[in-house]
C-alpha positions as CSV (number, residue, x, y, z in Angstrom):
1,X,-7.9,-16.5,-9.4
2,X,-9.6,-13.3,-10.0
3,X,-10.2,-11.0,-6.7
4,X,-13.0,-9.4,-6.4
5,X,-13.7,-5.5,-7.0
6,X,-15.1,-3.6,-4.2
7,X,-18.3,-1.3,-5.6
8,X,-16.5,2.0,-6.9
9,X,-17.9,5.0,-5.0
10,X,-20.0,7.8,-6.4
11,X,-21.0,11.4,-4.7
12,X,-22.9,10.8,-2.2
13,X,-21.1,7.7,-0.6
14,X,-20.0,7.6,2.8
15,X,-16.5,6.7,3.9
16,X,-14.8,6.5,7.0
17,X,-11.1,7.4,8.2
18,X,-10.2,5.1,11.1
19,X,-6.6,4.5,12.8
20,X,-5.5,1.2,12.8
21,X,-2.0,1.8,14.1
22,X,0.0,4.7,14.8
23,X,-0.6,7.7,17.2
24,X,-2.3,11.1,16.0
25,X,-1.0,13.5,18.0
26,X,-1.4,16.8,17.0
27,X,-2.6,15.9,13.8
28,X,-6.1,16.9,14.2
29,X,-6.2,19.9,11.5
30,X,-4.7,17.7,9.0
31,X,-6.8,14.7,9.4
32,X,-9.9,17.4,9.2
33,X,-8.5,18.5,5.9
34,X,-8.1,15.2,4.2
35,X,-11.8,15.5,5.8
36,X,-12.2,18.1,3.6
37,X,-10.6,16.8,0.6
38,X,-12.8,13.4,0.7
39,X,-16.0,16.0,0.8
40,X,-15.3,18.4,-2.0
41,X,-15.5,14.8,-4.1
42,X,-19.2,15.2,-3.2
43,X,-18.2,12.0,0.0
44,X,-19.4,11.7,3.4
45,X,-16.8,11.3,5.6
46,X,-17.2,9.7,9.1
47,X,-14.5,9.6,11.8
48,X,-13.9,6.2,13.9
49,X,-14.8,7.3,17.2
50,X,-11.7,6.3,19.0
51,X,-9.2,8.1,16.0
52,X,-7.8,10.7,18.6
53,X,-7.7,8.1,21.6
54,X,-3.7,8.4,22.4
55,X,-2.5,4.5,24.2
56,X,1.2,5.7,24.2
57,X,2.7,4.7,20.4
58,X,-0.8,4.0,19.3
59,X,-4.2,5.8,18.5
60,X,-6.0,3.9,21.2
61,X,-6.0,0.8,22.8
62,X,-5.9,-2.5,20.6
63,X,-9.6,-3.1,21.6
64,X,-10.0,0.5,20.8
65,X,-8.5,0.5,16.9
66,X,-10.0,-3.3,16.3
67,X,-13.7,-2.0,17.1
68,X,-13.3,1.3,15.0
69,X,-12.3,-1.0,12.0
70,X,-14.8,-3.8,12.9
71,X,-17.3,-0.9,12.7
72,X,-16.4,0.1,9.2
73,X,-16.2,-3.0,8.2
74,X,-19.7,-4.3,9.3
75,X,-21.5,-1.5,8.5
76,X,-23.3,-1.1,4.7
77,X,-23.3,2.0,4.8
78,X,-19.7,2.9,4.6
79,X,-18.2,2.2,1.1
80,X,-14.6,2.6,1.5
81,X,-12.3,2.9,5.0
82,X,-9.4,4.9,5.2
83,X,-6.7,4.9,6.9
84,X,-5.2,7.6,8.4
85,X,-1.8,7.3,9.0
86,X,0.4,3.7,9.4
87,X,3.6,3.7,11.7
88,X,3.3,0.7,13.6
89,X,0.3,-1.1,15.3
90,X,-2.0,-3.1,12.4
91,X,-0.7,-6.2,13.2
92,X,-1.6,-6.3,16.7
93,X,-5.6,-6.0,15.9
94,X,-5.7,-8.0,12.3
95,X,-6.4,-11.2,14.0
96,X,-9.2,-9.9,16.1
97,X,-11.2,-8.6,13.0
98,X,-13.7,-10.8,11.4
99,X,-14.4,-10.2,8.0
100,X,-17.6,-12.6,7.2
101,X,-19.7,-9.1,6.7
102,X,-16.9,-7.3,4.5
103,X,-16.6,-10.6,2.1
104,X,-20.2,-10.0,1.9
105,X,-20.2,-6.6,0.6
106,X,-16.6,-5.9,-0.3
107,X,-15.4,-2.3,0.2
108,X,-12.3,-0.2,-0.4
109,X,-8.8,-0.1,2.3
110,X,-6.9,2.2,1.4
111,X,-3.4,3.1,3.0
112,X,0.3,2.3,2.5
113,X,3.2,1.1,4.6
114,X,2.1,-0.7,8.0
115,X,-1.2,-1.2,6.2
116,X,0.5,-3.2,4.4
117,X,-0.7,-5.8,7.0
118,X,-4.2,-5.6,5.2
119,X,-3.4,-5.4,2.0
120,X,-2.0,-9.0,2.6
121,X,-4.4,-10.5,4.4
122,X,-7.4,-8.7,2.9
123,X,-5.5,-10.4,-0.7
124,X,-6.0,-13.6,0.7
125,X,-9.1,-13.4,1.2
126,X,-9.6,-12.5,-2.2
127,X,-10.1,-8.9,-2.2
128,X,-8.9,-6.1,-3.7
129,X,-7.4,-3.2,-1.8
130,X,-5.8,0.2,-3.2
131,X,-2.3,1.3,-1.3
132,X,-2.7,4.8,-1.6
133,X,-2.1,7.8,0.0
134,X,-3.4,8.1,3.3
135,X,-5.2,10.6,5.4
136,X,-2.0,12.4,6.8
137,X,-0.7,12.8,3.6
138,X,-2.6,15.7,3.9
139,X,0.6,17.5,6.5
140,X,1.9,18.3,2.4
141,X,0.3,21.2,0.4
142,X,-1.9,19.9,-2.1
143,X,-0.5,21.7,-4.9
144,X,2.7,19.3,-4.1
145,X,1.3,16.1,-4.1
146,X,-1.7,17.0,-7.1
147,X,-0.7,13.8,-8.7
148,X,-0.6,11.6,-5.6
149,X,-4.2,13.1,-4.9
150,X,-5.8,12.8,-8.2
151,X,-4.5,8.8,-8.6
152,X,-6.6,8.0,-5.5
153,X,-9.7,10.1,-6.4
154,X,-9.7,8.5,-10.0
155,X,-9.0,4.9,-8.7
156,X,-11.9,5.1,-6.2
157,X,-14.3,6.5,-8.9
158,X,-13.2,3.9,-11.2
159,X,-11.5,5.6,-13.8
160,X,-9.0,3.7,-16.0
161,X,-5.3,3.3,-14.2
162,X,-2.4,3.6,-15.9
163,X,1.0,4.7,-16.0
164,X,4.0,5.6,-17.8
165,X,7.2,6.3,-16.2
166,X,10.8,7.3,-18.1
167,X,13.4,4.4,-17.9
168,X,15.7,4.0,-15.8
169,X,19.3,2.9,-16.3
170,X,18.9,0.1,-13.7
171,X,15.9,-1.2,-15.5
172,X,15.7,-4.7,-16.2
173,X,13.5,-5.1,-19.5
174,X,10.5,-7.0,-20.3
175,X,7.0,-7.4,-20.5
176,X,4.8,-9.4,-18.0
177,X,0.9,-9.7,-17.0
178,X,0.1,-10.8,-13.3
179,X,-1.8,-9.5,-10.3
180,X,-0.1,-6.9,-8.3
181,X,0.9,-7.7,-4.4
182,X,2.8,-6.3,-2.7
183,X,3.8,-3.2,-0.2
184,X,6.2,-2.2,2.5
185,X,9.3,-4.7,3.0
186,X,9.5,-5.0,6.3
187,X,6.3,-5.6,6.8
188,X,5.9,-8.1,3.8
189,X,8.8,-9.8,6.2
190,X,7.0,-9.5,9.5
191,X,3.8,-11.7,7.8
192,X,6.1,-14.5,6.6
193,X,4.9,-18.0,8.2
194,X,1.4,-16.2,8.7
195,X,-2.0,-16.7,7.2
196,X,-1.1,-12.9,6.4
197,X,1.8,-14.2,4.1
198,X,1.1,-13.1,0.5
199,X,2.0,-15.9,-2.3
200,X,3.9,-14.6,-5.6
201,X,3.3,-17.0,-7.8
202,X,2.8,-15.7,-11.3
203,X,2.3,-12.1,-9.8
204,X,4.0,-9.1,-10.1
205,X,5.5,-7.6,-6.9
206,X,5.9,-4.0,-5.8
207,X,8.1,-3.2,-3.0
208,X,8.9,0.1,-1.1
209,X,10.9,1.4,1.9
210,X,11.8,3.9,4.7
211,X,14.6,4.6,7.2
212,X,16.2,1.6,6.8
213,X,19.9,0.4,6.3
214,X,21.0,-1.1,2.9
215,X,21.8,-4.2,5.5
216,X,18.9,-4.5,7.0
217,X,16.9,-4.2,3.4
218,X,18.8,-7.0,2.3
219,X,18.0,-8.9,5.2
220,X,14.7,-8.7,4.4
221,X,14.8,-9.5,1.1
222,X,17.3,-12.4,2.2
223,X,13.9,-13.4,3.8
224,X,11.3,-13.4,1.5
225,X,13.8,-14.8,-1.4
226,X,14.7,-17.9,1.5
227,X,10.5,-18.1,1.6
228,X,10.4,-18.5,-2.4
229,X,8.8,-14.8,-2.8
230,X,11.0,-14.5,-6.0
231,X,11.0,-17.9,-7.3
232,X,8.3,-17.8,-9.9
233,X,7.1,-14.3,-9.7
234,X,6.6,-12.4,-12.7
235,X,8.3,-9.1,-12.4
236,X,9.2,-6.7,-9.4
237,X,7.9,-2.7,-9.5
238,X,10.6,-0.9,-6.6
239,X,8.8,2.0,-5.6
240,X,10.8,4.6,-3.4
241,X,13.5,3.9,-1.2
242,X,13.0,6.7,0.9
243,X,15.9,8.2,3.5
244,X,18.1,4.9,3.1
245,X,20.3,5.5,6.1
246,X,23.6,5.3,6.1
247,X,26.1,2.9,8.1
248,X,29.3,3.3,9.4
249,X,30.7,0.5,7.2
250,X,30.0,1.3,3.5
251,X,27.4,-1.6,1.8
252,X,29.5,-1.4,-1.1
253,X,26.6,-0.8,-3.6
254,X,23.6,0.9,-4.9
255,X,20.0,0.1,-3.3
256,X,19.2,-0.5,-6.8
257,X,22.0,-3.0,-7.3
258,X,21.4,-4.9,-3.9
259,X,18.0,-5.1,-5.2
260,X,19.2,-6.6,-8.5
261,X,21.5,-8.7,-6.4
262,X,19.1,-11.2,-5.2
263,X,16.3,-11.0,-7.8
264,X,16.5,-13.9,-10.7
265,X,18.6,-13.0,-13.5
266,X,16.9,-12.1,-16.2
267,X,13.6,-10.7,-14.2
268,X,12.1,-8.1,-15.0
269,X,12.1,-5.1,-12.9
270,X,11.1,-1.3,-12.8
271,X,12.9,0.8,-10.4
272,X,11.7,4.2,-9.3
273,X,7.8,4.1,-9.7
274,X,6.4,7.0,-7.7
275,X,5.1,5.2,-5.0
276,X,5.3,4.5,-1.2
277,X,7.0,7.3,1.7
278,X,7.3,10.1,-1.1
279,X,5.2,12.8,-1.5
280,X,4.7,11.5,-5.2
281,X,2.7,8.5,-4.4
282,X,0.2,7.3,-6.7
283,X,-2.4,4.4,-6.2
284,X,-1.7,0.9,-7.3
285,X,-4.7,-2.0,-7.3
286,X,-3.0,-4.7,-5.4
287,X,-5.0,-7.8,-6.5
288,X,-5.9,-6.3,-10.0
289,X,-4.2,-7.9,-13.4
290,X,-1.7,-5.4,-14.5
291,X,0.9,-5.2,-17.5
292,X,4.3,-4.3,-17.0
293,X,6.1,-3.0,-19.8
294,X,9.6,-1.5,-19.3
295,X,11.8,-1.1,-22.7
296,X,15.1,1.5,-23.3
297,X,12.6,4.7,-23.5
298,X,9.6,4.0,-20.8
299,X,8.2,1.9,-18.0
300,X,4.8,1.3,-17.9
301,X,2.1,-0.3,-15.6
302,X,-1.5,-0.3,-16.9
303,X,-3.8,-2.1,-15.3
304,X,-6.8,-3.8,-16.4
305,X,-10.5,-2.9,-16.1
């Protein structure tokens, strides 16, 4: 089924940055300059009114978070909603959203890693969404993350998507066409059994992580292959996986390999695409038809218009 496109912005539109999870502390001046950034794109940008609300690990009571993103979701004027950081906390207010006005007038969520709750849900509901950078991506210079910057200013505008990555010797080769789903591991774990839980089915999936160990990454994947997430999907995209810790009892292998390990033999998949908890993180259309080419030279995802 094909999801449908939110409008793509233009100068002029408004957006808003909201905080569905994690605490800002201190972060004030950064979320001001992604503020910034938005603006010199010719944007509005509106703040939720509860962004700096501090509710111990999260920025503001669950009430407080819901009605900043049930704000931005019912109101027309706002054209795409931001957030601004993840960390932990979307799951707890994703049930008490109603999305009748936002199915109505679709609009852009943007984020990465514990928005990942979103991207899943919004996906069933047959939305698109872009996991991109978010507002505190902002803490790095921009000169450092240039790419990571420019992907999301030329996805929301609507300028073609497409990349090309060198191969990598873990690569498994092929060439596929499916909708990209996706995001965060553990979180893509934490929605199985829910109406959250994203289907793979002919799809391609992208998968990325942060501060785990290689055990507990494979227990995760364990998961999702046990719940058929790798039974009749198309291809995997790994993005990074960031600050793999280490345990005190060796895994034995390579992330890459444990990866390899439970996927279908023969499957393809493209490891190392510049996306997720690196500074080089560019924006991928989850919901959008995409074709996956990796051969002995390059890797490519281009996805369609």
């Amino acid at each position: 089924m094909k999801l449908k496109t939110p409008t793509y912005l233009q100068e002029g539109d408004t957006i808003a940055i909201v905080a569905p999870a994690g605490i800002l502390k201190n972060r004030k001046a950064v979320i001001d300059t992604a503020r910034q950034l938005a603006e010199s794109w010719g944007l509005i940008v509106v703040y939720g009114k509860n962004v700096f609300r501090q509710d111990h690990h999260f920025a503001g009571s669950d009430a407080e978070r819901a009605a900043d993103f049930q704000e931005a979701l019912d109101n027309p004027s706002i054209k795409a909603i931001w957030c601004a950081r993840g960390g932990y906390g979307s799951v707890r207010i994703i049930d008490k959203l109603d999305f009748s006005k936002f199915l109505e007038q679709p609009k852009w969520i943007i984020g990465y890693s514990d928005v990942t709750v979103f991207h899943n849900h919004i996906h069933n509901l047959g939305v698109e969404t872009l996991h991109a950078m978010m507002a505190t991506s902002m803490q790095d210079k921009p000169a450092h993350i240039e790419r990571t910057i420019s992907s999301l200013r030329n996805t929301l505008f609507g300028e073609e998507l497409r990349y090309s990555i060198p191969a990598n010797p873990n690569n498994v080769n092929g060439e596929v066409t499916g909708q990209l789903v996706g995001g965060n591991i553990a979180i893509l774990a934490s929605m199985l059994g829910s109406k959250s839980q994203i289907h793979t089915e002919n799809k391609i999936l992208f998968i990325e992580e942060i501060g785990e160990y290689k055990y507990a990454i494979d227990r995760m994947l364990q998961s999702l292959k046990r719940a058929g997430y790798f039974s009749n999907v198309k291809g995997v995209v790994v993005g990074g996986m960031t600050k793999i810790k280490k345990n005190s009892t060796p895994w034995g292998s390579s992330i890459e390999q444990l990866i390899k390990d439970i996927l279908p033999e023969g499957l393809p998949v493209m490891f190392h695409f510049p996306a997720g908890h690196d500074s080089d993180n560019r924006a991928l259309l989850f919901g959008r038809e995409a074709r996956m080419v990796i051969n002995a030279d390059t890797a490519s995802l281009t996805f369609s218009e």
